[in-house]
C-alpha positions in Angstrom: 135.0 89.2 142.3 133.9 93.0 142.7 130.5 92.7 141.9 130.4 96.9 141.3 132.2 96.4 137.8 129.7 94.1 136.7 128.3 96.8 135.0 131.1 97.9 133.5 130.7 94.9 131.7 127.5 94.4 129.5 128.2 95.1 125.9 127.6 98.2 124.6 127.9 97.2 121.3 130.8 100.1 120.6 127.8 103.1 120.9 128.9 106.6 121.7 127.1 107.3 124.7 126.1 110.7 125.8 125.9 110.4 129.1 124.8 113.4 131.5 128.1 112.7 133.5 129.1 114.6 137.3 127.7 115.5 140.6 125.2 117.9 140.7 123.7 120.0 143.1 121.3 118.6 145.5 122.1 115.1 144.7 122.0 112.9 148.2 124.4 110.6 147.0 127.9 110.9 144.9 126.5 109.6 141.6 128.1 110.9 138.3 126.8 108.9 135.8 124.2 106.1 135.1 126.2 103.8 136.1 127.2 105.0 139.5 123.4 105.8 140.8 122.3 102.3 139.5 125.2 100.9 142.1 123.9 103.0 144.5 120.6 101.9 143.6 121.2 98.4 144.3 123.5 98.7 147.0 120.4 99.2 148.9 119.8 96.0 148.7 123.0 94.5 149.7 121.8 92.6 153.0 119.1 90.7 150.5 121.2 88.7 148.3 118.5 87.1 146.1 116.5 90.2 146.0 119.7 92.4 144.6 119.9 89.3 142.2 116.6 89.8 140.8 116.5 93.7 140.6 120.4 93.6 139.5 118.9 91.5 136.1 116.3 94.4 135.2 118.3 97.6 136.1 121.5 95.7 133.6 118.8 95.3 131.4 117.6 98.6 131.3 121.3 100.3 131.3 122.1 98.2 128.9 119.2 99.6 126.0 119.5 103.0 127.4 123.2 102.6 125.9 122.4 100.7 122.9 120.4 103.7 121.9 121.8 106.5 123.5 119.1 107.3 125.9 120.6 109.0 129.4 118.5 108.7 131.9 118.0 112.2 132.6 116.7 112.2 129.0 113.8 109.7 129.0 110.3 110.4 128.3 107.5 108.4 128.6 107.8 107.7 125.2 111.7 106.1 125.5 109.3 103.5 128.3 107.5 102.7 125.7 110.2 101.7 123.5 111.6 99.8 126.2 108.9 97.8 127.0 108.6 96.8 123.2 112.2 96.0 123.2 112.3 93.1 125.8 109.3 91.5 124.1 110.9 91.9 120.9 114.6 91.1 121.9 114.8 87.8 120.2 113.9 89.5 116.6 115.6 93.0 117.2 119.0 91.8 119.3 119.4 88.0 119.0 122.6 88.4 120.4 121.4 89.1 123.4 119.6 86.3 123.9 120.7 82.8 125.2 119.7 79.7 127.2 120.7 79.9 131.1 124.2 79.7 132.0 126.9 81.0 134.8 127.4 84.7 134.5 130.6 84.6 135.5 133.2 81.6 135.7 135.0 80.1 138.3 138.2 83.5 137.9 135.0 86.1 138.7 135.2 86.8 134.8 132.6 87.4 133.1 131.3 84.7 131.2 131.3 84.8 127.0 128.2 82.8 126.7 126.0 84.5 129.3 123.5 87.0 127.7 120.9 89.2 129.5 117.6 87.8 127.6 116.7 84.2 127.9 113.6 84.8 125.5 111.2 87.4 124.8 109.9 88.8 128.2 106.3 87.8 128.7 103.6 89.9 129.9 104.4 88.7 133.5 108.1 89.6 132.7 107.0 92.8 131.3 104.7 93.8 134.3 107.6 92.3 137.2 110.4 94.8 135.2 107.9 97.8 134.8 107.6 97.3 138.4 111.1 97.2 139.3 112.4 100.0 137.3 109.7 102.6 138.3 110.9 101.9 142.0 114.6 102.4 140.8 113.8 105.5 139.2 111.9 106.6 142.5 114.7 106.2 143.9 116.5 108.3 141.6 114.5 111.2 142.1 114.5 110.6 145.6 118.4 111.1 145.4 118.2 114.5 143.2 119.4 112.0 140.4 116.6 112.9 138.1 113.5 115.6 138.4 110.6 113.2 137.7 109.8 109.9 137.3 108.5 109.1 133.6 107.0 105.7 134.7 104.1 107.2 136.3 103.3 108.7 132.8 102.6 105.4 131.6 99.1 103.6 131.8 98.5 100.7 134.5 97.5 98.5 131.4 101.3 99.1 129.9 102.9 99.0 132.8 101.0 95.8 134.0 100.1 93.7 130.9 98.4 91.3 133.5 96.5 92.3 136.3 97.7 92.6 139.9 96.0 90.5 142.3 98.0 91.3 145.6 96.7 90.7 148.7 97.4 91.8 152.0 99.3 89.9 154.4 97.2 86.7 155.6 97.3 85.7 158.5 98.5 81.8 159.7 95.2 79.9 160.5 92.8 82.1 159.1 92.6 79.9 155.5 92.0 76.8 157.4 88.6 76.9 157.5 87.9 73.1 157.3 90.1 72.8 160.5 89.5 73.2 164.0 92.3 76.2 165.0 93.8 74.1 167.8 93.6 71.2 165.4 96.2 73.6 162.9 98.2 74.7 166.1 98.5 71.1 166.8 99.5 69.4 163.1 102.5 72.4 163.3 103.2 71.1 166.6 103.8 67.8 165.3 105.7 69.2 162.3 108.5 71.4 164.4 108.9 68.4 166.9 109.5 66.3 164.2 113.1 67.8 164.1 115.4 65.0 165.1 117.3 62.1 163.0 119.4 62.0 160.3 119.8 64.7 157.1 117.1 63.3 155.5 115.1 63.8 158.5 116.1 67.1 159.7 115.7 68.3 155.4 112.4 66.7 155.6 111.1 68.6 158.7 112.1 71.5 157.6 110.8 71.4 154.5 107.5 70.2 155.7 107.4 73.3 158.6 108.3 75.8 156.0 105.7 73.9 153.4 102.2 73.6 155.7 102.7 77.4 156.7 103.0 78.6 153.1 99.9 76.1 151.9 98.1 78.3 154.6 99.5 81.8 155.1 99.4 82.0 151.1 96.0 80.0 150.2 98.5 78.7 147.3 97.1 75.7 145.0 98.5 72.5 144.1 99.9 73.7 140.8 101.3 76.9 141.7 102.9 75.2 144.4 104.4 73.0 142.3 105.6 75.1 139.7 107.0 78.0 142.1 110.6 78.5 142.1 112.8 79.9 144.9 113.0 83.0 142.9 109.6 83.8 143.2 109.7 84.7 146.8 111.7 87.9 147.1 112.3 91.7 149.2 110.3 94.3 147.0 111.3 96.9 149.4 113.5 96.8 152.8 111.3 94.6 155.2 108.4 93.2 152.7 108.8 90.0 150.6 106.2 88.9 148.1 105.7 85.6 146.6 104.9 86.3 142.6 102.4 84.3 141.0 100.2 83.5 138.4 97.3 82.3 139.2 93.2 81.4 138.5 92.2 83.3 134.9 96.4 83.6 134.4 96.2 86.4 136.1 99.9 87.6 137.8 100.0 88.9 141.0 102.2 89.3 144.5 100.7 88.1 147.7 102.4 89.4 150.5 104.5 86.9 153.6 104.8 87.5 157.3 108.0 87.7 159.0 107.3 84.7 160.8 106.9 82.9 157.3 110.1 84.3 155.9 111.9 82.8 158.8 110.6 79.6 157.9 112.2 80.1 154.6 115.5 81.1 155.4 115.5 78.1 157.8 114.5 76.0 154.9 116.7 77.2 152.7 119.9 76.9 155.0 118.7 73.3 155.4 119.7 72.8 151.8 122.9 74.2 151.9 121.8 77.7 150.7 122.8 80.8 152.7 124.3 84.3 152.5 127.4 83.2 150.6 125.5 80.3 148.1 122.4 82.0 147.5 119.6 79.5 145.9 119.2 80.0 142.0 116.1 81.7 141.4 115.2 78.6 139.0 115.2 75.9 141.5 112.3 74.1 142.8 110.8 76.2 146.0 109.3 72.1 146.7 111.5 70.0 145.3 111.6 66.1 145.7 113.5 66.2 149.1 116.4 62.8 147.8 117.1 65.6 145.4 117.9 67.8 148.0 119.7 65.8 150.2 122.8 65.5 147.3 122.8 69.3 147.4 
């Protein structure tokens, strides 16, 4: 499957669109069209499979309106943002055919599959704020390439933009949360955790789970809930190098706390120990702690 002609397949619903088509002068990359310097955008992310997964979803999205209503992107206006934003938490009312429950987006040929559709629901004001946050970073990017000669997003308010507050932190460090522990007392409970290494695949699932588990309790300060309900999606690359876990936490308030490198090497471990790697990236729906039988029939 080429995953560039992806694009090339959202429904446009048969709408004439004006596009500002060809290179131009000092463009730093061979873009012609929207289509072209949204590749290019998300070829940048190539390495990352689940983050180009997750940005992939809200750059479609976004090509996608700009051609239902024939909005270039070297024509919007903070105003066109606007109307954005109101159509993903209106989709269900204004396009219910682009809405469905979650299924394969393509099948097992690489086509495209019929019953897949963009919208699962009405974007929330989490989904709102995560897609605001996305697409004013793609179209930095765009005027970092010569693509376009502003970047409208930053005309918008932080309240618009962000429907729900940030509370990102700055990278904690391991130990530091674990206050009501001794430090060598920590150093020696992980100890115990990354010996416990040897056995059968219910063993080695179960260590690994539990090394990359005690390090996110602490390096995150996360609670029982949100640990519970956090999904593997959650965890992602907002730019080359930094990874963010997205949350909502005390007051419903949605924020990003940042992770180590050392933590995110725990997760890829943990992930590869259920069967998820480069080629079979992990849904972004499945349980980041899920009962670990279940994960053994992986």
């Amino acid at each position: 499957m080429n995953k560039d002609r992806i694009l090339e397949k959202i429904p446009n619903r048969d709408v004439v669109f004006e596009e500002n088509r060809g290179f131009q002068p000092g463009m730093l990359v061979r873009a012609r069209d929207d289509q072209e310097i949204t590749l290019e955008f998300l070829s940048k992310y190539s390495e990352s499979a689940q983050t180009e997964r997750v940005f992939r979803k809200e750059v479609e999205r976004f090509l996608l309106w700009s051609r239902l209503t024939n909005r270039p992107y070297r024509s919007i206006l903070k105003d066109d943002l606007e109307s954005y934003i109101s159509f993903c938490r209106t989709v269900e009312q204004s396009h219910p055919d682009l809405v469905g429950p979650s299924v394969s987006k393509f099948n097992k040929q690489g086509e495209l599959n019929p019953k897949w559709r963009p919208f699962k629901e009405n974007l929330s004001d989490k989904g709102i704020s995560f897609a605001c946050t996305v697409l004013q970073t793609f179209f930095a990017f765009m005027c970092d390439a010569g693509y376009l000669n502003g970047n409208a997003w930053k005309m918008l308010s932080a309240r618009t933009k962000r429907p729900t507050p940030s509370v990102a932190t700055q990278d904690r460090k391991l130990l530091t949360l674990a206050q009501s522990l001794p430090e060598e007392t920590v150093k020696l409970l992980l100890q115990e955790i990354d010996d416990f290494r040897f056995g059968g695949p219910v063993e080695r699932r179960h260590a690994s789970r539990s090394s990359f588990l005690i390090r996110f309790l602490l390096g995150t300060g996360a609670r029982r809930e949100e640990t519970a309900l956090a999904k593997m999606g959650d965890i992602f690359e907002l730019r080359p190098g930094q990874h963010v876990w997205s949350v909502v936490g005390k007051g419903n308030k949605q924020g990003w706390v940042a992770l180590g490198p050392k933590l995110i090497e725990r997760f890829d471990s943990y992930k590869r120990s259920l069967g998820f790697n480069a080629t079979v990236p992990a849904p972004g729906d499945f349980p980041l702690f899920g009962h670990i039988h279940e994960q053994v029939n992986l």
